[in-house]
C-alpha positions in Angstrom: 22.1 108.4 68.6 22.5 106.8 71.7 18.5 105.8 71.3 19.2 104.0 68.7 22.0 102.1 70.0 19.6 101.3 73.0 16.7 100.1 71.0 18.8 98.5 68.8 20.4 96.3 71.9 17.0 95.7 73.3 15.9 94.3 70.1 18.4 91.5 69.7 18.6 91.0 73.5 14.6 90.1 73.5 14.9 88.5 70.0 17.8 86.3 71.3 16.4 85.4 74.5 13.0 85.2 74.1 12.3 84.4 70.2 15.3 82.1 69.8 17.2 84.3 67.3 21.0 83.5 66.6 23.9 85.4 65.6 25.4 84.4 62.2 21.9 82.8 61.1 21.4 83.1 57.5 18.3 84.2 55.6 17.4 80.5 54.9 17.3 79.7 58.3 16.2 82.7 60.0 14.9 85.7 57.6 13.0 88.2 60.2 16.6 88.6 62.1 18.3 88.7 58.8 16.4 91.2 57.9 16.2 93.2 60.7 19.9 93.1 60.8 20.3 94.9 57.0 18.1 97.4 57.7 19.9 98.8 61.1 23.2 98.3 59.0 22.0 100.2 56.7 20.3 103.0 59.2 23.8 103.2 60.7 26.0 103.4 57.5 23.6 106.2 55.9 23.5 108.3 59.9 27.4 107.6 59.9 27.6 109.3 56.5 25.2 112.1 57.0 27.4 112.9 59.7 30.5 113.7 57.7 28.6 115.1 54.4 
């Protein structure tokens, strides 16, 4: 798990820094880290849930 967290942290460190991503952004305005964003939400609710089942 703590993998994840670290690529996860890398990923929005280089996409904020270097790709000009922003927090809060919505799909209109910025769909890759939108999307990006759902699908590790999703990765962590479904490992979260695994966990307890």
């Amino acid at each position: 798990m703590t993998v994840l967290g670290v690529l996860v942290a890398l990923i929005a460190v280089v996409g904020t820094t270097f790709l000009g991503w922003e927090w809060g952004a919505s799909f209109a305005e910025q769909p890759i880290p939108f999307v990006l964003g759902v699908c590790v939400a999703i990765v962590a609710i479904t490992v979260t849930l695994r966990g307890r089942l």
